[in-house]
matplotlib code that plots the C-alpha trace (Angstrom):
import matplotlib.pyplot as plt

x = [81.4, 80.4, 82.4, 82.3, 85.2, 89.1, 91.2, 93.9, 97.7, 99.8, 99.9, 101.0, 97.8, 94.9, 96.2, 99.2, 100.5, 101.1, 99.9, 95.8, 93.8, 92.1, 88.8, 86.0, 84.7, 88.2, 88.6, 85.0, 85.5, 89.4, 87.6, 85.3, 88.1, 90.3, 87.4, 86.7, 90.6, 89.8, 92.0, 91.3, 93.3, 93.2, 95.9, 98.6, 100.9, 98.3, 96.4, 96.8, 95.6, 93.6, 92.2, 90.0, 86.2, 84.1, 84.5, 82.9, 79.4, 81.7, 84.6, 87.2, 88.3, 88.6, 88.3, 89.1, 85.9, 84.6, 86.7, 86.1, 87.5, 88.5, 90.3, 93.7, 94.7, 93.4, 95.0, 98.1, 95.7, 94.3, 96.5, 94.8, 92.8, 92.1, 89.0, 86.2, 85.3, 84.0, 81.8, 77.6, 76.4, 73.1, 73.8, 73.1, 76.2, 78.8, 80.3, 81.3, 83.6, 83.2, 85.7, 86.9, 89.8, 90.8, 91.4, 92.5, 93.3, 92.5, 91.3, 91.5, 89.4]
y = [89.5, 91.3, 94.4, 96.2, 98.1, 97.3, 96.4, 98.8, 99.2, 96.9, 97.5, 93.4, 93.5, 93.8, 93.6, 91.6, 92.5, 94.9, 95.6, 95.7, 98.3, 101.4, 102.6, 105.2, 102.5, 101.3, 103.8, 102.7, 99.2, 99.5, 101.5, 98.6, 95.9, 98.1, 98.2, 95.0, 93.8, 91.8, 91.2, 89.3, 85.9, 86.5, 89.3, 87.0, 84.0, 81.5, 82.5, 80.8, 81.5, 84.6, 87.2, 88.4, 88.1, 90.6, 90.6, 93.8, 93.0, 93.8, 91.3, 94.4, 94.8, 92.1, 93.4, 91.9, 93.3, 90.0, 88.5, 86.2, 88.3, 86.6, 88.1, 89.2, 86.7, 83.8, 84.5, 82.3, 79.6, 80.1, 77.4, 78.0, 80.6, 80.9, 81.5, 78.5, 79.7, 76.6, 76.7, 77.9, 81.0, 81.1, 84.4, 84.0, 86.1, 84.7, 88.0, 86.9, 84.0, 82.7, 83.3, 79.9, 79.0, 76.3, 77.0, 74.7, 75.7, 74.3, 75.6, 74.6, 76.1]
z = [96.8, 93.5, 94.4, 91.4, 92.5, 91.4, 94.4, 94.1, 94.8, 96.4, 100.7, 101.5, 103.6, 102.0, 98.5, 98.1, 95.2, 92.4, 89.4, 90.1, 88.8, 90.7, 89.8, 91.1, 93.7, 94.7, 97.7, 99.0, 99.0, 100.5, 103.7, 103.9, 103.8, 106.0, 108.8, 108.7, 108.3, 105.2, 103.0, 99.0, 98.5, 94.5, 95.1, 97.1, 95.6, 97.1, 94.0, 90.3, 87.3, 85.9, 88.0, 85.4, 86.9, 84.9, 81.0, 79.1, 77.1, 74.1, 75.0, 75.0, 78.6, 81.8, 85.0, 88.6, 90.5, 92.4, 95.4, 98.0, 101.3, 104.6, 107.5, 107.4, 110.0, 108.0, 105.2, 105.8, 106.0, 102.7, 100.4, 97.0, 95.5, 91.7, 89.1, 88.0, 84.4, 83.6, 86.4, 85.2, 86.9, 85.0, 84.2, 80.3, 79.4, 80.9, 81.9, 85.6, 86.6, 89.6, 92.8, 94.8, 97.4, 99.8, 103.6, 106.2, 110.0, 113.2, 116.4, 120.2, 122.4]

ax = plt.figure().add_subplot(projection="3d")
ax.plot(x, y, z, "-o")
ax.set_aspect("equal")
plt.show()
């Protein structure tokens, strides 16, 4: 998801940890993950690496403003999450980085 919007403080549900950014879109986008009780891998320990997904035309600033989001209740399923630079968006700048994980769970019915 190209959120445009930072994911916020820390609550251990939807954002797992500290130290992520808020901005004018944040509120917005944490109703939306709330009602939907979706929660963004990048922000937990399953995720290595950078979070940095948007870099400013002028190279100044990094942002983390693109997530994948699963359900809550998938997310002890998710083993690996972590940022593909190298991987070729066409986008001609090269000011987003794709977003990837691993999952793995089983169901019975």
């Amino acid at each position: 998801m190209d959120a445009n919007a930072a994911p916020g403080s820390c609550d251990g549900q939807i954002v797992g940890q500290h130290g992520f950014d808020i901005s004018k879109s944040t509120p917005f986008f944490r109703h939306f993950l709330e009602e939907f009780q979706l929660c963004l891998p990048c922000t937990f320990p399953c995720h290595q690496g950078p979070t940095t997904t948007w870099r400013a035309l002028t190279g100044l600033t990094e942002h983390c403003i693109d997530f994948v989001c699963i359900p809550v209740d998938l997310l002890d399923q998710c083993s690996f999450s972590t940022t593909v630079p190298d991987f070729d968006l066409h986008n001609g700048d090269f000011d987003h980085v794709l977003v990837a994980l691993q999952m793995g769970w089983e169901e019975y019915f």
